[in-house]
C-alpha positions in Angstrom: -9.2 18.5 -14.2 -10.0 15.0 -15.7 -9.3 13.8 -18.7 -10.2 15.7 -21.4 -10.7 12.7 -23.8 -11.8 9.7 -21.9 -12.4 6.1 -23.3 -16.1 5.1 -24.0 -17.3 3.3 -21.6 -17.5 0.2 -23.9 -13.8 0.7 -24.7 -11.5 -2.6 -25.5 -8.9 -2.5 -23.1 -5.4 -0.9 -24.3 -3.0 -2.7 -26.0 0.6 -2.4 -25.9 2.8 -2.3 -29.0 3.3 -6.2 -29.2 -0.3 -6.8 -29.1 -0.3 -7.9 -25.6 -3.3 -6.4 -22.9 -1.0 -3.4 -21.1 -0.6 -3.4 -17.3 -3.2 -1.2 -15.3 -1.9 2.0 -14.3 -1.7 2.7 -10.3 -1.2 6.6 -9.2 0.8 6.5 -5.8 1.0 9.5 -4.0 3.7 9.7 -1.1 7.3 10.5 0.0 10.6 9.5 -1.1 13.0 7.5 0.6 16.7 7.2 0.5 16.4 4.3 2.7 14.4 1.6 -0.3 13.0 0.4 3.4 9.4 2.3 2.5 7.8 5.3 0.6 8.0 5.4 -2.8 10.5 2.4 -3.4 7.9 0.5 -1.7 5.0 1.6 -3.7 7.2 1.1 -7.2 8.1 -2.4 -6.2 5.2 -3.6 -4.9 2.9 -1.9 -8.0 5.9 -3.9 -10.4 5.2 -7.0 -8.8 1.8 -7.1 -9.0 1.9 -6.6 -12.7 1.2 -3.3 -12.5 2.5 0.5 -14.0 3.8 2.7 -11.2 2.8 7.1 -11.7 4.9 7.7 -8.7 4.0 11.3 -7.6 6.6 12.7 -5.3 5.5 14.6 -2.0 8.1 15.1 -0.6 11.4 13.4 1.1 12.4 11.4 4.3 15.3 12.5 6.2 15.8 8.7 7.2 17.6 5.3 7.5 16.5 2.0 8.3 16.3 2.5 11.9 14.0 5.4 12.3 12.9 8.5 10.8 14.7 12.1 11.6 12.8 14.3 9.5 10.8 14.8 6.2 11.0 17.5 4.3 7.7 18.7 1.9 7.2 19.6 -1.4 4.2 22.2 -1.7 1.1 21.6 -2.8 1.7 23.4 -6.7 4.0 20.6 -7.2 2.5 17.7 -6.5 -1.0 18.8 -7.9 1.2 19.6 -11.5 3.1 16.5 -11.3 -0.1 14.3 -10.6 -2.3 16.4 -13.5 0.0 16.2 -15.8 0.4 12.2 -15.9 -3.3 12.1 -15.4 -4.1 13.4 -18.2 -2.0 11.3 -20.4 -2.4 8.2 -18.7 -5.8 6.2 -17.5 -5.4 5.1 -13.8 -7.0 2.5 -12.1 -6.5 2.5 -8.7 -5.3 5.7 -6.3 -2.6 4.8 -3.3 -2.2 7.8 -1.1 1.1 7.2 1.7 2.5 9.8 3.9 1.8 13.1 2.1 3.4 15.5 4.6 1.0 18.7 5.6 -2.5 19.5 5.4 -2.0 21.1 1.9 -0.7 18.1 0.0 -4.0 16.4 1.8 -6.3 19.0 0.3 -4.7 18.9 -3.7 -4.6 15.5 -3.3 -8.3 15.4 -2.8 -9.5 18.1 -4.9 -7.9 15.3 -7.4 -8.9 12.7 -6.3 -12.4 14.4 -6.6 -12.2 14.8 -10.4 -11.7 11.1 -10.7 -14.7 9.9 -8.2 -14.4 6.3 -9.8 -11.5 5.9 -9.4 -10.7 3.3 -6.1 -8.8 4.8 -3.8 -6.2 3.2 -1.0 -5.3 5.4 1.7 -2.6 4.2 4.3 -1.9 5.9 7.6 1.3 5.3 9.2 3.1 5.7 12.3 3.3 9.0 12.7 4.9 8.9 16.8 8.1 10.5 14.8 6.8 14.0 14.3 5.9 16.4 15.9 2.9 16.3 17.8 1.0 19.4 16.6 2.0 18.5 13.2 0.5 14.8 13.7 -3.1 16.5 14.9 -3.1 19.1 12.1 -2.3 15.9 9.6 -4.8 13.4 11.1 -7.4 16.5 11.2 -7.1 16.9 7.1 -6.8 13.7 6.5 -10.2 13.0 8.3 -12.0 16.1 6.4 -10.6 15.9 3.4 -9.6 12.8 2.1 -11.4 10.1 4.3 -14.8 11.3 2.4 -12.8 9.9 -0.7 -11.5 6.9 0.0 -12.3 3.6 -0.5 -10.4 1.3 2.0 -8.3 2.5 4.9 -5.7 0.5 5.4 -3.5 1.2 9.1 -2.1 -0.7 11.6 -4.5 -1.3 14.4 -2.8 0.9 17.4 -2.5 3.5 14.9 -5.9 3.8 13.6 -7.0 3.2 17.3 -5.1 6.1 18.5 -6.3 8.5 15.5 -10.1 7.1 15.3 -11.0 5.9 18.9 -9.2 8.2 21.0 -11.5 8.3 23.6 -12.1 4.4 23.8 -13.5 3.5 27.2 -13.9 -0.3 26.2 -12.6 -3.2 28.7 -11.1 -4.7 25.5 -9.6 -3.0 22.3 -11.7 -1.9 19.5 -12.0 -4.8 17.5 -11.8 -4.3 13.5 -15.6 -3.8 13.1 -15.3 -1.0 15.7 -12.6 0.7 13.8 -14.5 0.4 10.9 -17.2 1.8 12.4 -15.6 5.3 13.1 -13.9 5.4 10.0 -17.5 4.9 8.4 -18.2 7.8 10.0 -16.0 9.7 8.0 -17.2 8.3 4.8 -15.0 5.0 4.4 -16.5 1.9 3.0 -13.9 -0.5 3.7 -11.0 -0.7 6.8 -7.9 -3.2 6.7 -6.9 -3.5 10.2 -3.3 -5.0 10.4 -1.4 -6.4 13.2 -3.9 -7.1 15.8 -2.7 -8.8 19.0 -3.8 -12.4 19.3 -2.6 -15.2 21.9 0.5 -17.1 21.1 2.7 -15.1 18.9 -0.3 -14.7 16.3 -1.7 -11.3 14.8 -4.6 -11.1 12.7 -5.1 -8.6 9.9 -8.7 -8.2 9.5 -10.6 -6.6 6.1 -13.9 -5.3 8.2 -17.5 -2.8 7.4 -19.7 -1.6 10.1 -21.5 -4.6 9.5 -19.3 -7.2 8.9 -16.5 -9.1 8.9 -15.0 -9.5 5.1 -12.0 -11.3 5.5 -9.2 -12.2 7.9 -6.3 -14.0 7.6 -3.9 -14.3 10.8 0.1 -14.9 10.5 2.7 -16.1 13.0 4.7 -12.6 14.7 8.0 -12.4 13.2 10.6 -12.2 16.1 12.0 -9.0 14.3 11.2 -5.1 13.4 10.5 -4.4 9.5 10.2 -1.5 8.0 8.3 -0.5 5.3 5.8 -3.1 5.5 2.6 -1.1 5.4 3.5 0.7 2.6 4.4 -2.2 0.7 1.4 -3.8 1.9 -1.2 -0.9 0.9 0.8 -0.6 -3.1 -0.2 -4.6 -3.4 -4.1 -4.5 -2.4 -3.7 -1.1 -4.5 -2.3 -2.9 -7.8 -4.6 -6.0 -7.8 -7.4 -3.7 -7.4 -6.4 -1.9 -10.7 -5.7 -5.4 -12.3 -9.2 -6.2 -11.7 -9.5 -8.2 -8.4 -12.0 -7.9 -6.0 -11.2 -6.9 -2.6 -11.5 -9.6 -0.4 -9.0 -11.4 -3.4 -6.7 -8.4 -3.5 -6.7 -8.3 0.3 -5.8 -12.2 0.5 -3.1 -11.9 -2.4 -1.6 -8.9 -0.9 -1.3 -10.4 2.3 0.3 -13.5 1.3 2.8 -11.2 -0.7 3.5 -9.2 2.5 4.4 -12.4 4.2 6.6 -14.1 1.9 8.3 -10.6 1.7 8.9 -10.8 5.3 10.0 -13.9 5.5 13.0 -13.0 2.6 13.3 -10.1 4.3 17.2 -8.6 4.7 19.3 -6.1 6.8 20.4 -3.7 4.2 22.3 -1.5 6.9 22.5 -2.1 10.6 18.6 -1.0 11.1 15.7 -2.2 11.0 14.9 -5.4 8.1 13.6 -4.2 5.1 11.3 -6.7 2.8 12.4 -8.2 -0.2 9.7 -7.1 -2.6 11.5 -8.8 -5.3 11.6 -12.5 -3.5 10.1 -14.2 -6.5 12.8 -13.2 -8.8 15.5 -14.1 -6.8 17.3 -17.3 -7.7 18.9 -20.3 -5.5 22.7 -19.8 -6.2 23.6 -23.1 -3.5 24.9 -26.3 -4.8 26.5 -27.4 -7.8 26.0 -27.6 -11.5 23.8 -31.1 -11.4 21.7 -29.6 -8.3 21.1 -27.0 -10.4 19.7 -28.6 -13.7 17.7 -30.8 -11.3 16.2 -27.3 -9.5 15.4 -25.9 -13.7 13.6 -28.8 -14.2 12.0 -29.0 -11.5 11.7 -26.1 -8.7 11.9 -26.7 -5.2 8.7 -26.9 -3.8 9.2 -25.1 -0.5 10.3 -21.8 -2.2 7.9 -19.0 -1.6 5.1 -18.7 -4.9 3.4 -15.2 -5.6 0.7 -15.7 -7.6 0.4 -12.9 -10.1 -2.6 -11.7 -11.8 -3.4 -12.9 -15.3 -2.1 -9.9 -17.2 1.2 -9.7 -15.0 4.7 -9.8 -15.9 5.9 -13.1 -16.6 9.3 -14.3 -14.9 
């Protein structure tokens, strides 16, 4: 149910206990991982760096490492719909994130929430599902089409995945562009589609924010000559986050983006898998050098380190 006591509409914005505006909160629905590569350690992170307050609702668990995924493991719908009430209803959210939920009935409580809170924005990411099982990918993809498409507000997928799930039959000479992608998720009741990681000449991809109509936004990146894990998630929590903290989407779509790459590119090998993205990149310090380099660095920072612009009302480093 919603919020028994909601603000006014004219409301002044909450204040935390030292008089300072507090963070937006950002409900993130999806599984854990022991890994850190994506999931839930993704969402956290990425919420926490763009100044935002995590209400991580648990789904379920990866079997997983930072290779590939083995298994995942549910919890049932009665859980996940208490766990997400009962924050709900002590807590305003701004923004919705919905991952990798599990089965069809997580879908369904997850929209029959979602419903009670109609203005609320919500980002729904679709993964690589080629792990699981193949009647349990169509039986997914079916609910999530039916149920929670209707409610959400961008789509954001990679674009072989969201080709595969929402132009199977495709008898184009080329491959759906972003607009054409858009198109069949607008069937389906989505406003807005990110399309990631489409193929361009060169070693480039572009990662296109589209409508039936239109083009919104696109920003293309050099292909990193590796395999990451982890990076949708952490992409999807971002846009999510700035959303809440009041940006508009082709804004949130750029400053996510740039996030995502300067992620990447501090990206590490926690184990002997795949390269996991260093969420935290900003907050990591230059250790090199001696004592002098570093009072010249404190006084004033090297240039070509990576910048994350944060939101006006988020944390301060």
């Amino acid at each position: 149910m919603a919020n028994p006591n909601p603000p006014p509409p004219d409301a002044p914005p909450i204040e935390a206990e030292d008089g300072e505006t507090a963070p937006a909160c950002v409900m993130t629905f999806n599984a854990s991982d022991p890994s850190g590569a994506g999931g839930l350690t993704a969402d956290i992170t990425a919420i926490t760096s763009a100044g935002a307050h995590a209400l991580a609702v648990v789904t379920g668990a990866y079997v997983r490492d930072t290779a590939e995924i083995f298994d995942h493991i549910s919890f049932d719908e009665e859980a996940v719909t208490e766990q997400a009430r009962t924050a709900l209803e002590d807590m305003p959210v701004s923004a919705i994130k919905v991952g990798f939920v599990g089965n069809p009935e997580n879908i369904s409580a997850i929209a029959e929430i979602a419903s009670d809170y109609a203005d609320v924005p919500l980002i729904a990411y679709m993964p690589n599902l080629s792990w699981w099982d193949e009647e349990a990918i169509d039986n997914y993809l079916d609910a999530f089409r039916e149920l929670l498409l209707p409610q959400t507000t961008v789509l954001v997928g990679n674009h072989s995945s969201l080709w595969r799930w929402l132009l199977p039959d495709w008898a184009g000479d080329k491959s759906p562009s972003a607009r054409d992608i858009a198109k069949a998720a607008a069937e389906s009741g989505v406003p807005y589609t990110l399309v990631t990681g489409i193929p361009l000449p060169e070693q480039f991809i572009d990662n296109v924010l589209a409508t039936p109509q239109a083009v919104l936004y696109s920003e293309k990146f050099e292909r990193f000559e590796a395999v990451f894990a982890g990076a949708g998630d952490t992409l999807t929590a971002a846009i999510t986050a700035l959303l809440a903290n009041g940006h508009n989407l082709q804004a949130a779509t750029s400053e996510a983006l740039t996030y995502l790459d300067h992620s990447l590119d501090a990206g590490f090998h926690p184990g002997m898998g795949n390269i996991v993205p260093d969420r935290l990149f900003w907050a990591q310090t230059d250790t090199d050098g001696d004592d002098e380099d570093d009072e010249a660095a404190s006084a004033d920072p090297d240039p070509s380190l990576p910048s994350f612009d944060l939101p006006p009302n988020g944390t301060k480093h």
